[in-house]
Backbone as ProteinMPNN parsed JSONL, in Angstrom:
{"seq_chain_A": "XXXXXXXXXXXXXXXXXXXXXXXXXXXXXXXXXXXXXXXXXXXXXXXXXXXXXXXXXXXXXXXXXXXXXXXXXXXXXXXXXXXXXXXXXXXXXXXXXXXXXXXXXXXXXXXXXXXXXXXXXXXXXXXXXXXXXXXXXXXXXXXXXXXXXXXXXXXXXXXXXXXXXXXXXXXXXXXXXXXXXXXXXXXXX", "coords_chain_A": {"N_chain_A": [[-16.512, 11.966, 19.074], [-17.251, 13.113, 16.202], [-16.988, 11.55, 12.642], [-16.644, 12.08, 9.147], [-17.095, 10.331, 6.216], [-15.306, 9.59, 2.84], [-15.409, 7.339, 0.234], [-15.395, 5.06, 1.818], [-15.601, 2.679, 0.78], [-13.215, 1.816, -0.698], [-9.974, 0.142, -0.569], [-8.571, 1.536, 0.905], [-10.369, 2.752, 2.797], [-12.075, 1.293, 3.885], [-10.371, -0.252, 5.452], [-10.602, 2.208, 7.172], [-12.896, 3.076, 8.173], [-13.479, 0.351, 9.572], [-11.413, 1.012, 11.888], [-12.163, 3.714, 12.469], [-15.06, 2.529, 13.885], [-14.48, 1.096, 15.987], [-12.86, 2.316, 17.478], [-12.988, 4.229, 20.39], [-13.053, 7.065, 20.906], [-14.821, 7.937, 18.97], [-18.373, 8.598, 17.983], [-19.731, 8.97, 16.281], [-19.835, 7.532, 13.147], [-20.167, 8.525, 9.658], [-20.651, 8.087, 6.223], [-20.445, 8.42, 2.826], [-21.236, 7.374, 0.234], [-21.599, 5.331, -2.831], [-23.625, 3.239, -3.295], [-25.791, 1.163, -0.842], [-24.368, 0.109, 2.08], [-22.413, -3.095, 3.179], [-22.518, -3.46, 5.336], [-23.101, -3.033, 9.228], [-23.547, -1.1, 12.256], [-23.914, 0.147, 15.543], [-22.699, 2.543, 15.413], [-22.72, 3.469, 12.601], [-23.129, 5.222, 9.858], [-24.331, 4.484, 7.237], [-24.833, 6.999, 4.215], [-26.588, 7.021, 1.061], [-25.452, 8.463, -1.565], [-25.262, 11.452, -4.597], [-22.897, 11.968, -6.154], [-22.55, 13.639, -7.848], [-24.161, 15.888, -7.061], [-23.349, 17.168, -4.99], [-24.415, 19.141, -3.547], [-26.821, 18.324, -2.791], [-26.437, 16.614, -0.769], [-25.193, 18.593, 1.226], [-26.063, 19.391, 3.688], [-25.835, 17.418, 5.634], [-22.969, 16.675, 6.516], [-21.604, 17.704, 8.497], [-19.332, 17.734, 11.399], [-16.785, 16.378, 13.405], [-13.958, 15.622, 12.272], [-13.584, 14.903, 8.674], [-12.803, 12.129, 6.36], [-11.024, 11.573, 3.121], [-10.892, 9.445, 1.105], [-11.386, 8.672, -1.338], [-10.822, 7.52, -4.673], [-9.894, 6.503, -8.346], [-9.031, 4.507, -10.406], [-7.868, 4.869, -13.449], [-7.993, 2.99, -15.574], [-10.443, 1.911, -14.535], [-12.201, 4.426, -14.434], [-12.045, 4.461, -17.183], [-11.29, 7.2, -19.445], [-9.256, 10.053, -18.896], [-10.777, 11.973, -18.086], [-12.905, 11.456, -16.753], [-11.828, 10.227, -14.562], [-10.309, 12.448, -13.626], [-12.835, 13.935, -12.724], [-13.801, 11.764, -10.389], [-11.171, 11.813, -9.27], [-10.58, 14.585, -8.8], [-12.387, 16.101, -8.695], [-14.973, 15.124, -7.423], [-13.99, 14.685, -4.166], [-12.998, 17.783, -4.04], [-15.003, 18.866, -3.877], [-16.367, 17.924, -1.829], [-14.503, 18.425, 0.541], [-14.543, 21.602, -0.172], [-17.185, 21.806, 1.119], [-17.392, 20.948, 3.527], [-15.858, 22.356, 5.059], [-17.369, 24.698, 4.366], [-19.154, 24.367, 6.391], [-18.294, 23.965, 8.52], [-16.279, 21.422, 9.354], [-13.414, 21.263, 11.306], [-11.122, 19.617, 10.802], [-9.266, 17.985, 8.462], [-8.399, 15.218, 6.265], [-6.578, 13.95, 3.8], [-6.033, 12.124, 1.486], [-3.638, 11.255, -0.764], [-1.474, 10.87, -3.227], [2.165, 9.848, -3.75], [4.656, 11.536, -5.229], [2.927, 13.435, -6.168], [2.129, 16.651, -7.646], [1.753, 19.952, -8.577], [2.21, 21.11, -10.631], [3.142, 18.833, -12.296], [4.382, 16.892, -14.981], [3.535, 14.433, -15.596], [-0.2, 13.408, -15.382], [-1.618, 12.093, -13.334], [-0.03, 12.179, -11.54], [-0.204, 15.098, -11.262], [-2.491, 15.862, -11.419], [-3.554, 14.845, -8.185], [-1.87, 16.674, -7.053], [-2.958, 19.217, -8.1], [-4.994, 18.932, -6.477], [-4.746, 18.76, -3.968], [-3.481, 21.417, -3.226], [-5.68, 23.009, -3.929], [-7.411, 22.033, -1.9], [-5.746, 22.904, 0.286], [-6.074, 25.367, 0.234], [-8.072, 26.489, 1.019], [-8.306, 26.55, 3.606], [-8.352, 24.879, 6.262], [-8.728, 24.507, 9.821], [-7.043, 22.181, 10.769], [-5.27, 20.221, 8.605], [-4.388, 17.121, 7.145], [-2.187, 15.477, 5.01], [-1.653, 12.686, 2.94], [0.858, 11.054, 1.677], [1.129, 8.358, -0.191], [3.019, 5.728, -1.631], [2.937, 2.891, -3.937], [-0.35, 1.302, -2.983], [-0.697, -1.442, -0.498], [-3.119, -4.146, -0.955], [-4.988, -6.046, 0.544], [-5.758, -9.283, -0.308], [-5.801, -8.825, -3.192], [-6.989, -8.834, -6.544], [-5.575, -7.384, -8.858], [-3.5, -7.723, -11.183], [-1.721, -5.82, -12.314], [-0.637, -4.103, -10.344], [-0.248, -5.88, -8.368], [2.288, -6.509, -9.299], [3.165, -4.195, -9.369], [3.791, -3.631, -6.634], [5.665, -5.705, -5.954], [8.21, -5.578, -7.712], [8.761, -2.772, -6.549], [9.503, -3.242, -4.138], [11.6, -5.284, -4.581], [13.405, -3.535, -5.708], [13.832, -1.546, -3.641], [15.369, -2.85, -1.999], [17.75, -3.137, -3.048], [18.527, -0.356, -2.8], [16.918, 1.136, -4.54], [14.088, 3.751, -5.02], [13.558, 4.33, -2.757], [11.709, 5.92, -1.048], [9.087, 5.314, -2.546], [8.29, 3.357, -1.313], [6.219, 0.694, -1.263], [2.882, 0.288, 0.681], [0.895, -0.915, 3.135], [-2.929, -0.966, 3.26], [-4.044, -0.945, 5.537], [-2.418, 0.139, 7.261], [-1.621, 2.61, 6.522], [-4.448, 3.458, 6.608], [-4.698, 3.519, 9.644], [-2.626, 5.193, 10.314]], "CA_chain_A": [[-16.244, 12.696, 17.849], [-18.241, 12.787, 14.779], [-16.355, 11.514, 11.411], [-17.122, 12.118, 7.818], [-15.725, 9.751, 5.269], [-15.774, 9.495, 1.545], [-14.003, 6.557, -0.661], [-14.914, 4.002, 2.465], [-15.988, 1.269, -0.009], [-12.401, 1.21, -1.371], [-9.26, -0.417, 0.612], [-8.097, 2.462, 2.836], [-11.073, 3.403, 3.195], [-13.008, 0.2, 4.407], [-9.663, -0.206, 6.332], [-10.453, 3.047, 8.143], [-13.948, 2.49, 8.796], [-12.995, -0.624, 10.507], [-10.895, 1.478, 12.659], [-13.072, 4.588, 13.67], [-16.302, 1.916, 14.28], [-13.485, 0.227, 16.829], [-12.432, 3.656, 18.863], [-14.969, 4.409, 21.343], [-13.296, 8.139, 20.972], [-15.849, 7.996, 17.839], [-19.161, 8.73, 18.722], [-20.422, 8.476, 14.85], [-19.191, 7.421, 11.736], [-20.892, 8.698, 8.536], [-19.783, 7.443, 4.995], [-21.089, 8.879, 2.143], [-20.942, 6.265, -0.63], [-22.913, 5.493, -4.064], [-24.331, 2.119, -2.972], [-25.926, 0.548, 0.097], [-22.82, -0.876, 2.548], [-23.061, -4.271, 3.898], [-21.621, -3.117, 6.906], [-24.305, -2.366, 10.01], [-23.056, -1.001, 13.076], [-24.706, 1.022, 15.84], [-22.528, 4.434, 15.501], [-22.277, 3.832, 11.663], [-24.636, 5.732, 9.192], [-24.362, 5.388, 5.634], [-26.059, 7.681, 3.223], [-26.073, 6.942, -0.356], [-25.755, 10.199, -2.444], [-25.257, 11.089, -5.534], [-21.315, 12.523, -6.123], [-22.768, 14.381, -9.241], [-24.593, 16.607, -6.762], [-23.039, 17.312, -3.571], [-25.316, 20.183, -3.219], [-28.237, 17.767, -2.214], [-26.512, 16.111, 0.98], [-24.069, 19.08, 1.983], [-26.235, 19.598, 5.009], [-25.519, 16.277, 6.174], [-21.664, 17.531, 6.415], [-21.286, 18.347, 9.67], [-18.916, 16.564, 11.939], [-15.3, 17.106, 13.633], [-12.842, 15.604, 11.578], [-13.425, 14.458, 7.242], [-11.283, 11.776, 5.622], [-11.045, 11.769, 1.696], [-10.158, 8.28, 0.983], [-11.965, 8.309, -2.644], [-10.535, 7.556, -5.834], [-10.235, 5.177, -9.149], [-7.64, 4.189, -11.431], [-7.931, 5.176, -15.12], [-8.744, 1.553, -16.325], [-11.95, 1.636, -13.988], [-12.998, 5.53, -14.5], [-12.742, 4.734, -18.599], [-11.03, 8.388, -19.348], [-8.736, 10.781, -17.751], [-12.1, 13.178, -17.654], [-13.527, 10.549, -15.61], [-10.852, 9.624, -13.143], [-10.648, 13.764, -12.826], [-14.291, 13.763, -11.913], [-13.707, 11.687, -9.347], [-10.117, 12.25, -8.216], [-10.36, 16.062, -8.424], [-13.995, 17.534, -8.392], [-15.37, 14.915, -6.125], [-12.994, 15.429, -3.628], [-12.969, 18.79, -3.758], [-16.496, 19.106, -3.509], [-16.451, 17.326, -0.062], [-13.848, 19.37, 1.352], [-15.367, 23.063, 0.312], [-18.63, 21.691, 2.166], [-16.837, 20.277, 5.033], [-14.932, 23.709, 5.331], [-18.295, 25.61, 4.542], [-19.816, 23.679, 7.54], [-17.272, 24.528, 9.806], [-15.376, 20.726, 10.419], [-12.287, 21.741, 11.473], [-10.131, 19.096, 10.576], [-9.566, 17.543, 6.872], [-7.806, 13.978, 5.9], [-6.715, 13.731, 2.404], [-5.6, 10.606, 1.203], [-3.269, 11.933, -1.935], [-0.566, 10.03, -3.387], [3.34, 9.727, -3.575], [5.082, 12.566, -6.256], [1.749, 14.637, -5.952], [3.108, 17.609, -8.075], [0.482, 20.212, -9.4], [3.197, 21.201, -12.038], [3.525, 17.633, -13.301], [3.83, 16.105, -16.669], [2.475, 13.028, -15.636], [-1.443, 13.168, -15.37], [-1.937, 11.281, -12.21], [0.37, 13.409, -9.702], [-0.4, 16.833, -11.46], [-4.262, 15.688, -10.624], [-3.225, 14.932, -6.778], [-1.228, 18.406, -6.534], [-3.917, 20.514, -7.649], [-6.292, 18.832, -5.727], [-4.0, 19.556, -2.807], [-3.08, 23.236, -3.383], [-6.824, 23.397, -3.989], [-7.971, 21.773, -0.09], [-4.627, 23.553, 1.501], [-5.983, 27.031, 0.008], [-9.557, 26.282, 1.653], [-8.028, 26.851, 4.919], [-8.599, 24.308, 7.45], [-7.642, 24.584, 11.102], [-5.977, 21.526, 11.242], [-5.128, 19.52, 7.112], [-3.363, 16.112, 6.723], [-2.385, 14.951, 3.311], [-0.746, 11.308, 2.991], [1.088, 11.093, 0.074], [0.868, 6.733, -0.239], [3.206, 5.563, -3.187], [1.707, 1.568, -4.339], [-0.763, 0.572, -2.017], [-0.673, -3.22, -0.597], [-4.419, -4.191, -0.9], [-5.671, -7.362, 1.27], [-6.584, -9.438, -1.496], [-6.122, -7.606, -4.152], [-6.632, -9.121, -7.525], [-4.998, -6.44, -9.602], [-2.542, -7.831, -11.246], [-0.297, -4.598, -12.666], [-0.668, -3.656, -9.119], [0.69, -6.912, -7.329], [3.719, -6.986, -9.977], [3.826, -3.003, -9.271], [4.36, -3.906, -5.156], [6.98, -6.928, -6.077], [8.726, -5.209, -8.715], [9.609, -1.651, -6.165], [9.954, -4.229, -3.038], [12.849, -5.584, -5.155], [14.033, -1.882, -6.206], [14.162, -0.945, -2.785], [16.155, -4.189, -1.771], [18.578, -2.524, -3.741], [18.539, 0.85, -2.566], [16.766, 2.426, -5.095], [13.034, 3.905, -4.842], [13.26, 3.675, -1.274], [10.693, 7.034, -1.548], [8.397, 4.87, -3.207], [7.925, 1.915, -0.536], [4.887, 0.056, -0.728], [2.679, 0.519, 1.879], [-0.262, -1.579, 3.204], [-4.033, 0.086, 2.952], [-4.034, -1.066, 7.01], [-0.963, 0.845, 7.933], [-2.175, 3.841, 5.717], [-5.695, 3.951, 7.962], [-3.998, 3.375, 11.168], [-1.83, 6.569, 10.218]], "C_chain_A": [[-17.085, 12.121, 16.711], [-16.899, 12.44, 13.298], [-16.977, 10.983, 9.775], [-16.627, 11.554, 7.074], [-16.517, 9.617, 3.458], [-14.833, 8.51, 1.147], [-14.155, 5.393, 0.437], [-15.821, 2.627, 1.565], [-14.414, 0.951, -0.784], [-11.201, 0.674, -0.461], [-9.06, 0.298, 1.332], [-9.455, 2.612, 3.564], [-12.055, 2.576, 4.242], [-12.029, -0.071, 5.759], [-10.077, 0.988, 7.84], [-11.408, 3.204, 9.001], [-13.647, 1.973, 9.944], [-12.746, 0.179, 11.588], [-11.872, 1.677, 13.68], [-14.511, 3.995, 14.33], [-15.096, 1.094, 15.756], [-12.86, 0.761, 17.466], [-13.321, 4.221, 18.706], [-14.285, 6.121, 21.537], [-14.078, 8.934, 19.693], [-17.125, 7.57, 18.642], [-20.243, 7.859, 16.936], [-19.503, 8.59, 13.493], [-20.303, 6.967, 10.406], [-19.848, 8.675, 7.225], [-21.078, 7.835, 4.185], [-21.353, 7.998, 0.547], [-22.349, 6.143, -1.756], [-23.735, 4.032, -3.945], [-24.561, 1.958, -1.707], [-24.488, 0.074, 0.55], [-23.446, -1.697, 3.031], [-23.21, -4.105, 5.184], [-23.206, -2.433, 7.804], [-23.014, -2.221, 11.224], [-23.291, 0.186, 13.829], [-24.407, 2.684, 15.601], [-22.412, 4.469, 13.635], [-23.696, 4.5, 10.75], [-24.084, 5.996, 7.892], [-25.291, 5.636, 4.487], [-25.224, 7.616, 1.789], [-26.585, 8.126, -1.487], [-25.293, 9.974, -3.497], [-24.074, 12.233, -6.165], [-21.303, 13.691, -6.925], [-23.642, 15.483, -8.313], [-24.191, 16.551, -5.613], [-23.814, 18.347, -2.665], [-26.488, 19.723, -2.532], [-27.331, 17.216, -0.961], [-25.372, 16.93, 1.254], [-24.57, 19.497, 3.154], [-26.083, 18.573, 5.853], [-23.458, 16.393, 6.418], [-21.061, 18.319, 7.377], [-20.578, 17.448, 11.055], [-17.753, 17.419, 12.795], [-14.091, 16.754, 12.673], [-13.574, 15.122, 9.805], [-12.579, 13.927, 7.074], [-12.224, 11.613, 4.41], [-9.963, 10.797, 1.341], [-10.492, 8.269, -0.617], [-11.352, 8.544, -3.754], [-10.306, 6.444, -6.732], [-9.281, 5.035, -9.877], [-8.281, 4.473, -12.831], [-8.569, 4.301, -16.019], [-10.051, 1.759, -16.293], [-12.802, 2.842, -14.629], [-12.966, 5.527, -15.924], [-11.695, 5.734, -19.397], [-10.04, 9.398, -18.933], [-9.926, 11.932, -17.759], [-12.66, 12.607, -16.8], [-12.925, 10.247, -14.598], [-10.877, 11.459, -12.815], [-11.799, 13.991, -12.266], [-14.227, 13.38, -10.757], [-12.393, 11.885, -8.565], [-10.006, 13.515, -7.707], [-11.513, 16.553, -7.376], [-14.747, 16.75, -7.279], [-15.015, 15.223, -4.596], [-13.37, 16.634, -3.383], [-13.895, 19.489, -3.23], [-16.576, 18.9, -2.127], [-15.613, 18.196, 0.249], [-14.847, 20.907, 1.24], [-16.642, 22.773, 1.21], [-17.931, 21.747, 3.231], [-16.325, 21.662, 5.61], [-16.401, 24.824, 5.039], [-19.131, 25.654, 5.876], [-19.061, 23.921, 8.934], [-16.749, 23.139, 10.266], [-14.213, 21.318, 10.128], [-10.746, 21.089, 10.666], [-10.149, 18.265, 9.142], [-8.479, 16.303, 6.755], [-7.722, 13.528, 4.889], [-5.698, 12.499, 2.154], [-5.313, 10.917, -0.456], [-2.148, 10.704, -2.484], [0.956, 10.551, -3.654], [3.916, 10.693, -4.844], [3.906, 13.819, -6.829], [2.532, 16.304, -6.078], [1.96, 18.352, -8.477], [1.252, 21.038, -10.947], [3.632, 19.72, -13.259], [3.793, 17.593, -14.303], [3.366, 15.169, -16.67], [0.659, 13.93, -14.817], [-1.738, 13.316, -14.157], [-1.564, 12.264, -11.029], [-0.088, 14.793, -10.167], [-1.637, 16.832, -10.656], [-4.186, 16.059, -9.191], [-2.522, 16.344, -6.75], [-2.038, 19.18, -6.943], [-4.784, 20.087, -7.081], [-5.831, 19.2, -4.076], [-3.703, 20.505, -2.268], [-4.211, 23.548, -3.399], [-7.224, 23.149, -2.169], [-7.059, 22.522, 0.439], [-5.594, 25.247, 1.232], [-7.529, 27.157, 0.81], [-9.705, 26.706, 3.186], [-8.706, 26.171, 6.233], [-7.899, 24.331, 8.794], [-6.738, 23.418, 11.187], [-6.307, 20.684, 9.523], [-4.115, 18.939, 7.509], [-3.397, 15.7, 5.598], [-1.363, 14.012, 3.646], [-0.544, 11.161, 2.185], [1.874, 9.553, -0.144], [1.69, 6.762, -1.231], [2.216, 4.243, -3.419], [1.176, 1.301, -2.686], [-0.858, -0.742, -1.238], [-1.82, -3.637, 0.163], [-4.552, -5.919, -0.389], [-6.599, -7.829, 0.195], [-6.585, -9.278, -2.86], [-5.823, -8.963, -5.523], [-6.349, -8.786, -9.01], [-3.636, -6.684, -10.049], [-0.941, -6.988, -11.816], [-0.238, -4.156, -11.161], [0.58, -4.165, -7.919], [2.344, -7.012, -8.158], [4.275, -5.138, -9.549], [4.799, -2.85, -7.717], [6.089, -4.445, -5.112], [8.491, -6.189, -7.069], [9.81, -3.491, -7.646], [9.965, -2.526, -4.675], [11.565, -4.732, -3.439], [13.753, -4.344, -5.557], [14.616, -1.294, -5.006], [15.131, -2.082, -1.978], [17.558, -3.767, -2.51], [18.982, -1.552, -3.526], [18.122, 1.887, -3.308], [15.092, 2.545, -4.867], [12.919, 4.148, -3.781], [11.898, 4.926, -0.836], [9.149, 6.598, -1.88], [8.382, 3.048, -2.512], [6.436, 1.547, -0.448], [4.032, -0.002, 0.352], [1.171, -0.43, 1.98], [-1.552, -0.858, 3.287], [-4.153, 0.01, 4.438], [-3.498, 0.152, 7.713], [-1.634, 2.204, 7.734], [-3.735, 4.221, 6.891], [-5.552, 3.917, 9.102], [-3.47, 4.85, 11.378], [-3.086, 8.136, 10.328]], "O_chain_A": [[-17.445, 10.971, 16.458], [-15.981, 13.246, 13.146], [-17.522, 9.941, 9.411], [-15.481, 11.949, 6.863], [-17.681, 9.575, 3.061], [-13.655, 8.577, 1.498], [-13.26, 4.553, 0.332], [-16.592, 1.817, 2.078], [-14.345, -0.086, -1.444], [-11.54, 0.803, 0.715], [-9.256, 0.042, 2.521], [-9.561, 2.587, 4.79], [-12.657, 3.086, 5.187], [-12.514, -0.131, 6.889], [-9.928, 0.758, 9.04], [-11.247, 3.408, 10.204], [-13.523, 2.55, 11.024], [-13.666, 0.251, 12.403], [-12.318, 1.09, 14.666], [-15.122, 4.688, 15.144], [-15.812, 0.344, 16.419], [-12.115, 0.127, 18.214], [-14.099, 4.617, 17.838], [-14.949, 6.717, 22.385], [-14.008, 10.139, 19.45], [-17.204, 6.712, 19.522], [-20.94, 6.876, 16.687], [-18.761, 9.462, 13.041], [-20.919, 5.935, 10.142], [-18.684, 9.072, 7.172], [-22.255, 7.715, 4.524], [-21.929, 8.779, -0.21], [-23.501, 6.569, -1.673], [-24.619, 3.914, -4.793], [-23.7, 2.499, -1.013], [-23.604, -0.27, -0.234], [-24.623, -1.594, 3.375], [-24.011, -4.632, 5.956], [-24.074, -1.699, 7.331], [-21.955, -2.848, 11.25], [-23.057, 1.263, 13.281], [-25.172, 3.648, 15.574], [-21.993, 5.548, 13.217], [-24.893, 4.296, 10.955], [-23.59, 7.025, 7.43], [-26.146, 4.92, 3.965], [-24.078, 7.896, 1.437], [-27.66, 8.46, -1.985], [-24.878, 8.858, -3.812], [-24.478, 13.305, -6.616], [-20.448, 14.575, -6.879], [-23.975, 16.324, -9.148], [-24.778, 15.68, -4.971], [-23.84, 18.39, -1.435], [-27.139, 20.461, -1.792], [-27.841, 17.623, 0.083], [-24.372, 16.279, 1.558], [-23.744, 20.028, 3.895], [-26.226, 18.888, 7.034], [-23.154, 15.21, 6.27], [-20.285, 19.267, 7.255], [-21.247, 16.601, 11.646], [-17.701, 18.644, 12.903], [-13.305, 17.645, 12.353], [-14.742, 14.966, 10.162], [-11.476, 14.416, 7.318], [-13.453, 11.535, 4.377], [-8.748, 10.973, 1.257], [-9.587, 7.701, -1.229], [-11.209, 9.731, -4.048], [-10.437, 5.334, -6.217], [-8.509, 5.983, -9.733], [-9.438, 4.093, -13.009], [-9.372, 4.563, -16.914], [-10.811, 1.827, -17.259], [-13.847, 2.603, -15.234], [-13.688, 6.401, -16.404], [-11.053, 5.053, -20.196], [-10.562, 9.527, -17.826], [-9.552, 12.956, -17.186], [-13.024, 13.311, -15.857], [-13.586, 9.96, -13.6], [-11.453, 11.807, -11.784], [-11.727, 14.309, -11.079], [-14.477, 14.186, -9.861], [-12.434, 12.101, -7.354], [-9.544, 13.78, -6.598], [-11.637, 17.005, -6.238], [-15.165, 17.367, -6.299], [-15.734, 15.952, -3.913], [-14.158, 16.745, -2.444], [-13.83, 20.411, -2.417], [-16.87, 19.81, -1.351], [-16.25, 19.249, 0.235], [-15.612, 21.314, 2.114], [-17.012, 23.638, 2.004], [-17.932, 22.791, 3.883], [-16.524, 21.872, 6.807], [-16.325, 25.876, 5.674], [-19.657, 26.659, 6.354], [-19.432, 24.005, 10.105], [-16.598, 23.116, 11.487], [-13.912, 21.81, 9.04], [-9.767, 21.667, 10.191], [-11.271, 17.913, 8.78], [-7.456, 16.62, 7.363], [-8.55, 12.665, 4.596], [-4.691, 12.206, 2.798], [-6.203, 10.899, -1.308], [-2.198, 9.605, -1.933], [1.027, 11.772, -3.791], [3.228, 10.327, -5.797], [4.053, 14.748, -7.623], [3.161, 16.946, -5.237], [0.999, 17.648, -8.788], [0.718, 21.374, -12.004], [4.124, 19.634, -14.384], [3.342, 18.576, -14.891], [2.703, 14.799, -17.639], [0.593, 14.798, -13.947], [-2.097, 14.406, -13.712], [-2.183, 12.832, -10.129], [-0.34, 15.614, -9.284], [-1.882, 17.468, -9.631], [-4.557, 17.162, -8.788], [-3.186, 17.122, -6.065], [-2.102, 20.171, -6.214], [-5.723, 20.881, -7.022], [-6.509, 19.79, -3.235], [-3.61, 20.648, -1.049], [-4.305, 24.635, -2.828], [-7.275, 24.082, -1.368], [-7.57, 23.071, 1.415], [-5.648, 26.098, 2.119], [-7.875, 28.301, 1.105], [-10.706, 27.057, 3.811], [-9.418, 26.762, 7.045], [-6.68, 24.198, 8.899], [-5.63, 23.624, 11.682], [-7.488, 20.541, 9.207], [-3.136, 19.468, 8.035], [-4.47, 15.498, 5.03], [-0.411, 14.253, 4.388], [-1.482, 11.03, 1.398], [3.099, 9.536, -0.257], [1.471, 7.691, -2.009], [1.007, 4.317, -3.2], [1.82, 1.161, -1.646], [-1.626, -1.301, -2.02], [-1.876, -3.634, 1.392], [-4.155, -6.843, -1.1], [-7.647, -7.322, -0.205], [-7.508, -9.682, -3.567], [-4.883, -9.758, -5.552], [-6.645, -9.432, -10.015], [-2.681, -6.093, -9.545], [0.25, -7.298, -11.781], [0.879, -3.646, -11.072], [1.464, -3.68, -7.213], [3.342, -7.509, -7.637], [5.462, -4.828, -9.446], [5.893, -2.313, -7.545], [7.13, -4.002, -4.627], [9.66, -6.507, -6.852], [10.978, -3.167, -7.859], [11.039, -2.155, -4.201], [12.532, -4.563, -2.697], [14.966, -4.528, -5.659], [15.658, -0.643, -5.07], [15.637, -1.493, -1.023], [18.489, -4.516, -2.214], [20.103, -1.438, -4.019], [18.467, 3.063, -3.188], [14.591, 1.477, -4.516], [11.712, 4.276, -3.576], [11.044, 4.398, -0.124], [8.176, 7.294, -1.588], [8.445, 1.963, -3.09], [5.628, 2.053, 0.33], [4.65, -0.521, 1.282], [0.459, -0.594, 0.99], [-1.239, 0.321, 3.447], [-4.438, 1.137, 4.843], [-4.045, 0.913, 8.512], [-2.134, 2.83, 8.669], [-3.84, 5.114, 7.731], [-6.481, 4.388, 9.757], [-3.768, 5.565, 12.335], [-2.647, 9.284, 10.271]]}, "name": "protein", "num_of_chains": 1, "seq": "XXXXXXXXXXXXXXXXXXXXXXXXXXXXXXXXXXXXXXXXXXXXXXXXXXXXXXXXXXXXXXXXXXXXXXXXXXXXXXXXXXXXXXXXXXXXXXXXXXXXXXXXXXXXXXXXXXXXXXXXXXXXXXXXXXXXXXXXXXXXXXXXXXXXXXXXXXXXXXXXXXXXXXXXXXXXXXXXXXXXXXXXXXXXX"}
């Protein structure tokens, strides 16, 4: 099997890598990413494009399954015009190709209260980017809706107090909806 990935420079995504370079029912694994990867490995191939034009490598876009690991936190993207850039329109971009191209199967990597009615920002974003890939019509769509991630490493500290903080909530019985989950577990899935 051929697999298309976007977002594998960030934890799930490097996580998932890992994986599909490590099942031999992967033939090739292409990653589309804005820098060189360190990473070599004979079935891996990554091409560094340029997110702002998906139009230049959508013939490269041809595979059996797509995952859509890619996105940034608000701090990093500056903006909420900038974190939509890349949480929405990038995203979205990759899927209509992937679905113009004919792969069949789509892997969205969304998050936990993913509402496209929201009032918060963050999940409204994830629900129309969802209602947007579901309406695209793929033969086979998974969406993983992750609440906090638990990043190997991670030195994010609203992050690590966000883990500790619903770990203890759910120790309690409340949140339990909202369990922490490892970026491992999450690419395994």
């Amino acid at each position: 099997m051929k697999a298309l990935i976007i977002g594998a420079t960030g934890a799930t995504g490097k996580d998932l890598v890992t994986l599909l370079l490590n099942d031999n029912a992967y033939t090739e694994v292409h990653c589309f990413v804005r820098k060189p990867l360190a990473l070599t490995y004979p079935k891996l191939h990554a091409h560094v494009v340029n997110f702002e034009t998906p139009e230049a490598w959508a013939d490269l876009l041809h595979g059996d399954v797509a995952f859509s690991c890619l996105g940034t936190t608000l701090a990093i993207a500056g903006s909420k015009d900038a974190q939509w850039r890349v949480d929405y329109h990038y995203q979205y971009a990759f899927a209509q190709q992937c679905k113009a191209n004919g792969v069949p199967i789509f892997v969205l990597v969304s998050a936990a209260g993913a509402k496209a009615q929201s009032k918060l920002f963050y999940n409204r974003m994830k629900g129309q980017l969802e209602d947007a890939v579901k309406a695209l019509g793929f033969s086979s769509l998974l969406i993983f809706q992750p609440s906090v991630l638990i990043r190997s490493n991670s030195d994010r500290a609203g992050e690590n107090l966000s883990v500790k903080t619903i770990n203890f909530l759910n120790k309690l019985g409340i949140l339990k909806r909202y369990r922490p989950m490892p970026t491992e577990i999450l690419a395994e899935k």
